[in-house]
C-alpha positions, 0 to 999 in steps of 0.5 A: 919290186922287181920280178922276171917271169915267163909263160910257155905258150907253145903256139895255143891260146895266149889266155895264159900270158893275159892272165899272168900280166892281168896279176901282175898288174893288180898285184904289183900296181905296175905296167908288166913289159915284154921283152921277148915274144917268141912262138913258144913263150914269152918273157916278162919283166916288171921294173920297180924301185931299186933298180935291179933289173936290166935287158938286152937284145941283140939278133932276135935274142933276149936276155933279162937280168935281175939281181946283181953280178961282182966284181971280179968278172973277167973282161968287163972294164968300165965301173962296176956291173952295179952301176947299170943293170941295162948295160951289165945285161947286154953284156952278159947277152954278149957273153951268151952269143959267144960261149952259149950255154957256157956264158955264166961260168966264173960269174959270181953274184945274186942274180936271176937270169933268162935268155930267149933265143928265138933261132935256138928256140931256147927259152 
């Protein structure tokens, strides 16, 4: 099981957080990871078998990826998105940093996507 989640937290009490990872955990039976912990929510990721899961940071931004992007996808040059979740990631986070919001046009796939942008304070 791969998941993506969040929780908004706006600077109050984490009990929220702590609760969303204690269920995760019991559910899933798995170590829930942070990705990004920004003032105002935070983004958690939980990896399992068949790997579609993948992260990047860059800069104080995080983007999480699960599901899967295709080919075409313009300016990506090396095998296929598939192969590497991690990698496909980062270079969705790439396309983020110069586009902005824009970064998932022509994007073609199933695929769930957040970006945490601690200096936009964009969740």
């Amino acid at each position: 099981m791969n998941l993506l989640g969040g929780c908004f937290h706006s600077g109050g009490p984490r009990a929220r957080l702590e609760r969303l990872l204690g269920h995760l955990e019991a559910t899933y039976h798995a170590t829930p990871r942070i990705e990004a912990d920004a003032r105002l929510a935070t983004l958690v990721g939980l990896e399992g078998p068949g790997r579609a899961y993948g992260c990047a940071t860059q800069g104080g931004v995080t983007l999480a990826l699960l599901g899967h992007i295709h080919q075409p996808l313009r300016d990506w040059e090396h095998g296929s998105p598939l192969d590497d979740p991690n990698r496909t990631a980062a270079f969705m986070l790439g396309r983020y940093r110069e586009r902005g919001l824009h970064f998932l046009d022509d994007v073609l796939g199933h695929f769930n996507v957040a970006v945490s942008d601690g200096d936009r304070i964009l969740l």
